[in-house]
N, C-alpha and C positions, 0 to 999 in steps of 0.2 A: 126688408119690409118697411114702409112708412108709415110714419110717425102714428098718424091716425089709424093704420091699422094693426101697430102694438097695442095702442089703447081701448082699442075693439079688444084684442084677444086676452088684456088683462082683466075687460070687466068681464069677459066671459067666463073668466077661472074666477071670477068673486072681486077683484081688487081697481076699486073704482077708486077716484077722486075725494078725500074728503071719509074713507073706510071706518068705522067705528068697530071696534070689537066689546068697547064696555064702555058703559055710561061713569064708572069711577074708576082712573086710573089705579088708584091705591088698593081700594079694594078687591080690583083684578088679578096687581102685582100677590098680593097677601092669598088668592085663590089658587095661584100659578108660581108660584116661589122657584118652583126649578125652570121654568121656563123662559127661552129670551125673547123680551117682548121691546119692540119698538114704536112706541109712538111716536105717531105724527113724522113717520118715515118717509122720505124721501125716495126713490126708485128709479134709477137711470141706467141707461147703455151706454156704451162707448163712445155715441155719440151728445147726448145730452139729458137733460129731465124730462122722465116720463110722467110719473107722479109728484106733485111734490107735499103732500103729504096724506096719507094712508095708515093706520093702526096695524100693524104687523105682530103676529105672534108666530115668530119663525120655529119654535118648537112642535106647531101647530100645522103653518102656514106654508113652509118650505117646501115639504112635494108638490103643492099645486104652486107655488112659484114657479119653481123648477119644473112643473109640466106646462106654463104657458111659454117660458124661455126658451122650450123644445117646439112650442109651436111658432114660435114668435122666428126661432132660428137664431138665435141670439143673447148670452149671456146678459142679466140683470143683478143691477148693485144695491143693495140697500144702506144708506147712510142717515145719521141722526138728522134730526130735524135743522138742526144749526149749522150743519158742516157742507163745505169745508170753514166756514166764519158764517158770522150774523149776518152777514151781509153779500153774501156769493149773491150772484144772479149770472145765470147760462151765458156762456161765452166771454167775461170776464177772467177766469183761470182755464186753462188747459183741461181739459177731461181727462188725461193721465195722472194730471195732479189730484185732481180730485175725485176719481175713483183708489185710490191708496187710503182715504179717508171710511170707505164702506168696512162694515162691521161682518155684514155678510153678504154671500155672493152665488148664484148659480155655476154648474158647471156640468154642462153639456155636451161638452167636447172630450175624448180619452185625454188629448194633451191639456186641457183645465185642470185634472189633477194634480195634485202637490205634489211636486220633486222632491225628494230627497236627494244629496249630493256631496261623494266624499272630500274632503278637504282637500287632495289632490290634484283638484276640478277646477281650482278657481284660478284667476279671480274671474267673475263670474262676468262683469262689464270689461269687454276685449277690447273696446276703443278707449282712446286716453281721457280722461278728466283731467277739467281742471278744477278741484274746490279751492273753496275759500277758507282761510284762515284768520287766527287770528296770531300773532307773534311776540313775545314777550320773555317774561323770566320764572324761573321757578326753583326752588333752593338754592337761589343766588347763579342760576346757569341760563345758556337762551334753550328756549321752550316754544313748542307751538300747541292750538287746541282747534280742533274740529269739528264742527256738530250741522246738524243739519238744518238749524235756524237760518243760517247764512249762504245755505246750499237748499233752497225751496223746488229746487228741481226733481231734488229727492227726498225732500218730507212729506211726511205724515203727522200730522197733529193727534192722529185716534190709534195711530199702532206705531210711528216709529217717533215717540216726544220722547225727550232728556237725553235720548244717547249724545256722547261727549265722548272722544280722546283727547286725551293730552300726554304729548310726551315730551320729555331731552333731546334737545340737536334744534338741526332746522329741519323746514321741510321738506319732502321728495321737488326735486324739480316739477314746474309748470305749475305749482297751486299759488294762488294769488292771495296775498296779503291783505286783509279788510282793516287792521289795528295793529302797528306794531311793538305799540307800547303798554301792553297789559305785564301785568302784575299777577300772574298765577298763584292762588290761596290756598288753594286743595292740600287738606293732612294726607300723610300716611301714615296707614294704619300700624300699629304699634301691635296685635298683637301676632302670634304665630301664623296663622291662616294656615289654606289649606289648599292644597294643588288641585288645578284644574286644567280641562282643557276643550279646544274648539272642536265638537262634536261632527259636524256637516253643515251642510249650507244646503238652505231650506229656500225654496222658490213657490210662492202660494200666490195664485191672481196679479198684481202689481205690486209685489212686496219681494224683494228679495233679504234673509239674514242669515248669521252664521250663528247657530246654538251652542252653546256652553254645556261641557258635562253636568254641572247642577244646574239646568234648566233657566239660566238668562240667554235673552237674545241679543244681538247686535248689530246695526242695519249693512249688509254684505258691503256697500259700497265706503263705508268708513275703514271696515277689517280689512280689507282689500289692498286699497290705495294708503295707508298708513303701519297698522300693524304686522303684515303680511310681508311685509318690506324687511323686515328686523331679523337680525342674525341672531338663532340658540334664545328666544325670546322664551321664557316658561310665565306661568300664569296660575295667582293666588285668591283666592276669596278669604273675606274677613270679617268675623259677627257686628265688627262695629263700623265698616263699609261698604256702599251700595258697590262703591268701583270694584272692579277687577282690576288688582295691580298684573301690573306687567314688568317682570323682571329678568336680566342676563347678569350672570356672575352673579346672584342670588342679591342684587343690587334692584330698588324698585329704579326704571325709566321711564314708568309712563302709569297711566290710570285709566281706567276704561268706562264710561257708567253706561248701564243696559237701556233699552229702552222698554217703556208702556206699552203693551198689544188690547186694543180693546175687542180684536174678532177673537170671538171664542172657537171657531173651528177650528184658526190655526191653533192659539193654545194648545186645545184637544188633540190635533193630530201629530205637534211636535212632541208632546208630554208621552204619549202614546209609543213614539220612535225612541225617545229617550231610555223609558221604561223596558224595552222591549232589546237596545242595545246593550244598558248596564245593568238588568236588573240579574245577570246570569253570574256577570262578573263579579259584584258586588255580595253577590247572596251567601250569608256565611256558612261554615257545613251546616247539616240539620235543618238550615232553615229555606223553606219551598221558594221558590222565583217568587210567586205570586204576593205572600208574605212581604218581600222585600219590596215589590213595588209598588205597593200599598205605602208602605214606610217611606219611599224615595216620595210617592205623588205626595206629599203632605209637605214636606219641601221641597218642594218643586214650588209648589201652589204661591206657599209665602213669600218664594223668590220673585213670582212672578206677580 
């Protein structure tokens, strides 16, 4: 459909150019407390900015998004007012990139739905990468660390910020050196921890990650191309580190740190798989499934 006649079919569902839903932001938030509300929202397709900025109360809002999407024939993004930066304007970043940045999303299509997928499965990107690194040392050994600052191809600033590997050795063939002379600082953690493990890889809109038994994520294409590699690897959390060690022979080799998701659907619907995977296993005698995943979602929450 064109352009001008998306914006025919959005102002027809209500959502014009410039949308107010409340003359006080604060006061609205403090009216609507469970609700997610985005001002001064942004609204785009695959191909570029439809709105650029509209008051959205997606608690609200979302079936009739999702009913002009249906008419429109075409999934619709909504992104914060600033993103992907202060200064994006249409056709300066790629639209893949910058739909990874939307908070929430339509989904119109049976295949829009969120994947779930066993570990099995992966790695999830079947053509080769090449990321970028950085190379250096770390308890006096060579070390490399990868994140997705250096690899914009695959970030996300609103759902996949902080995540970090860094392990022992060098790296897999074909990743490219950005720094070879870092100095790695990262402690380990000193106390017991606690075993964990990679639940499934989770595939929602333009986002692919690998879940954690206690509820962190990490962007599939780091897990992938890096840890997935590692021979007899097991995997700890620790109350006084965000990382996920990663150890063989009960030996830490690497560190993991998760990343920030600020769409609340995916949240919702990983927490949800999570819950519904371990809450049977976990539940001690006597006490109901439901019982325990009340208990798990409350750590889950602070994990994430």
């Amino acid at each position: 459909m064109h352009h001008n006649h998306i914006i025919t079919v959005l102002r027809e569902h209500g959502f014009a150019e410039g949308r107010l839903i409340a003359n006080s932001k604060s006061g609205y938030c403090k009216r609507h407390r469970s609700h997610f509300v985005v001002f001064n929202a942004q609204v785009c397709n695959l191909r570029g900015r439809l709105l650029k900025q509209a008051d959205l109360d997606l608690t609200l809002d979302g079936e009739k998004l999702t009913a002009a999407a249906r008419a429109a024939g075409e999934n619709f993004y909504v992104l914060y007012e600033s993103d992907p930066s202060p200064f994006w304007k249409p056709g300066s970043i790629p639209m893949p990139r910058v739909l990874r940045d939307a908070v929430w999303w339509t989904r119109i299509h049976p295949e829009d739905e969120d994947l779930f997928l066993p570990m099995n499965s992966g790695p999830l990107e079947k053509k080769r990468v090449r990321l970028r690194c950085s190379l250096g040392r770390w308890q006096n050994r060579p070390a490399y660390s990868v994140d997705l600052w250096e690899n914009p191809e695959w970030e996300s600033r609103r759902n996949m910020s902080g995540p970090v590997v860094q392990l022992l050795g060098h790296p897999p063939r074909g990743f490219r050196p950005t720094d070879e002379n870092e100095v790695f600082t990262a402690e380990i953690s000193k106390t017991r921890g606690r075993p964990v493990r990679p639940a499934f890889y989770h595939r929602t809109g333009l986002l692919d990650y690998v879940w954690f038994s206690h509820g962190a994520a990490v962007p599939a294409i780091l897990y992938d191309h890096t840890v997935r590699r590692l021979d007899s690897v097991r995997f700890t959390r620790h109350r006084d580190s965000s990382a996920i060690h990663l150890r063989q022979a009960g030996a830490v080799v690497g560190l993991f740190w998760p990343c920030h998701i600020s769409a609340p659907e995916v949240l919702a619907k990983a927490r949800r798989r999570l819950f519904g995977r371990f809450a049977k296993s976990t539940a001690p005698k006597g006490t109901s499934a439901a019982v325990t995943a009340v208990g798990q979602s409350s750590g889950i929450r602070k994990e994430l």
